[in-house]
N, C-alpha and C positions, 0 to 999 in steps of 0.2 A: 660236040656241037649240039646235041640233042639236048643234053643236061641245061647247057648255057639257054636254049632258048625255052626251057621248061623255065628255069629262074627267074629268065626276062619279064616269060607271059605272069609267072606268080606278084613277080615285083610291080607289075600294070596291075595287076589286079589288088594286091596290096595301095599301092598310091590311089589312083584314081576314086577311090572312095574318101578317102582323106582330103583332095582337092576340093573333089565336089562338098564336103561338108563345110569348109572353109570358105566357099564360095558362099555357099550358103547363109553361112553366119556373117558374110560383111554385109550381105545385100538385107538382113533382116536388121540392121543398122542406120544410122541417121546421122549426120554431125548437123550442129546450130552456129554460127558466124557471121558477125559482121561488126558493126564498128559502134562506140559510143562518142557521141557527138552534145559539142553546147547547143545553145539557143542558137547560136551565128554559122549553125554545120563547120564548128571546128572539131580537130580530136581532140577528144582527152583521155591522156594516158594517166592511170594509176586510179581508176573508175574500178570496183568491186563488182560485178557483173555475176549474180544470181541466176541458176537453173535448181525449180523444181520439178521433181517425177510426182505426177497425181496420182502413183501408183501407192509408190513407198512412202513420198512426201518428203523423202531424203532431198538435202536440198547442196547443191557443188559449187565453187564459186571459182574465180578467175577474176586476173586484176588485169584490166587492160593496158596494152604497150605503147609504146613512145607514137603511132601512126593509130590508136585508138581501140584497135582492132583486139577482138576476143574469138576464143574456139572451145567449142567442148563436142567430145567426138562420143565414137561409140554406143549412142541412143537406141535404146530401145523403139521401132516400132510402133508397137502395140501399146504403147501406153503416151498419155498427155502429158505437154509439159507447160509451165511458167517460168518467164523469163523476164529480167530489172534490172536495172540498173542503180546503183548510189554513187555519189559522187561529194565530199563536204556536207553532209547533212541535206544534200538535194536527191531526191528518186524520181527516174523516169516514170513512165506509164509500165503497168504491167503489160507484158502481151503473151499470146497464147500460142501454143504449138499442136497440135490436134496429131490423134492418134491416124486418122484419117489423112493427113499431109502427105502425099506418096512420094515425096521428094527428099531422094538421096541426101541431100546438101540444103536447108534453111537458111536461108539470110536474112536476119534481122535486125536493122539499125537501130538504137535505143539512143533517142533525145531526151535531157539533160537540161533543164532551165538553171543558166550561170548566171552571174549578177555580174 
């Protein structure tokens, strides 16, 4: 009995750092989402939808789906970003993501002039 709760107490002691680290790293994380839209606030799906990092300058992309909508998770924090849209040879407005933003989850809908 004594053994088993030697184990127990090592095995808490083993995890519980491992959680917290994990905790850790989701919350120093960011996701950016929301939808590309025409001129008439319709969706359009199959929009190329641009993230850069101001850090690296590496730049991710994503095609938007049949309801308009786009996601890109995992962001860093600490650093800025830029975010676009194209659509046919048409680009939204750039917009910006600040390192400063302390919000979990950014939503941002990026308009699209259609003909």
């Amino acid at each position: 009995m004594k053994k088993l709760a030697i184990r127990s107490a090592l095995l808490i002691a083993l995890v519980l750092p491992l959680l917290a680290m994990q905790a850790s790293a989701q919350s120093n994380t960011k996701t950016v989402q929301g939808k590309v839209l025409s001129s008439k606030d319709t969706p359009i799906s199959g929009a190329v939808v641009y993230l850069q990092d101001g850090k690296t300058n590496s730049i991710r992309s994503f095609i938007s789906i049949a309801d308009g909508s786009y996601h890109f998770g995992q962001l860093a924090n600490d650093s800025d970003y830029q975010i676009w849209a194209r659509y046919k040879n048409e680009k939204s407005a750039t917009r910006s993501i600040s390192s400063y933003d302390s919000r979990a989850k950014v939503i941002i809908n990026l308009s699209i002039k259609t003909k």
